[in-house]
N, C-alpha and C positions, 0 to 999 in steps of 0.2 A: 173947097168942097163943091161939090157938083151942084145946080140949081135944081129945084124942085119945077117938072114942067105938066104936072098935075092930071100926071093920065094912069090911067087903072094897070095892077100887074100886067093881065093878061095882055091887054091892046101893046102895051110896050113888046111883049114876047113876042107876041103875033108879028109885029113890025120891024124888028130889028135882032140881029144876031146874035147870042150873049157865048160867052166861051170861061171855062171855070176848069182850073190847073191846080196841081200838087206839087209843093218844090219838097222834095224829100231831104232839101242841102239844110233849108232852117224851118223844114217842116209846117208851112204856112198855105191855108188858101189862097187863093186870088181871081178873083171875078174880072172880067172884063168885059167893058162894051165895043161897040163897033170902031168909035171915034172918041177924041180924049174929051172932046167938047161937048158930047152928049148928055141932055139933061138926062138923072133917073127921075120915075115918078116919085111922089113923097110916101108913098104907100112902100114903094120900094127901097125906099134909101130907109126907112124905117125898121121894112125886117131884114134887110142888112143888118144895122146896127145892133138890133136886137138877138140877132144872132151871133153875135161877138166882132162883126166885119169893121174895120178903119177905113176912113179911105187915105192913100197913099197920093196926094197931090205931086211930087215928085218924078210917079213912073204912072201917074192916071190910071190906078188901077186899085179897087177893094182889095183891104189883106185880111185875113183872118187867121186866128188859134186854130190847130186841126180840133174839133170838137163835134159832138153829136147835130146840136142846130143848124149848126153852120154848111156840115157835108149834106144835110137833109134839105136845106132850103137850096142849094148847087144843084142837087139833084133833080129835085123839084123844074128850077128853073131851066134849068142847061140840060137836063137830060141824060148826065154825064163829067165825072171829072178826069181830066186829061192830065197825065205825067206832064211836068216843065222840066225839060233838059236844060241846064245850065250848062250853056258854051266854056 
């Protein structure tokens, strides 16, 4: 699970990249940050969670249920969620 590196939503947005997908194959979100090693703030890894998100240690990346909280905080964040093409 990702470290908590105790900095505010915003400042993390403002700073770093996020990118947020739709795999329509098993119908799941998925968040991403820039790097696999990047801490989320604990504010953040919070409403993740509470928006239904896992994290996926694996493939370093948030997965979530397609659900209402969940595409709203994507949105929120990212600005935008993006189709994932599965090769």
């Amino acid at each position: 699970m990702p470290k908590s590196a105790g900095t505010s939503v915003s400042s993390e947005i403002d700073s770093v990249y996020l990118e947020a997908t739709y795999s329509p194959a098993d119908r799941k979100l998925r968040f991403f940050t820039p790097a696999p090693d990047l801490d989320v703030s604990e504010n953040l890894f919070n409403r993740l969670m509470e928006a239904g998100f896992r994290w996926d240690s694996k493939h370093y990346v948030f997965v979530a249920p397609i659900k209402r909280s969940a595409i709203e905080l994507l949105i929120k964040l990212c600005g935008k969620i993006g189709d994932e093409r599965m090769a």
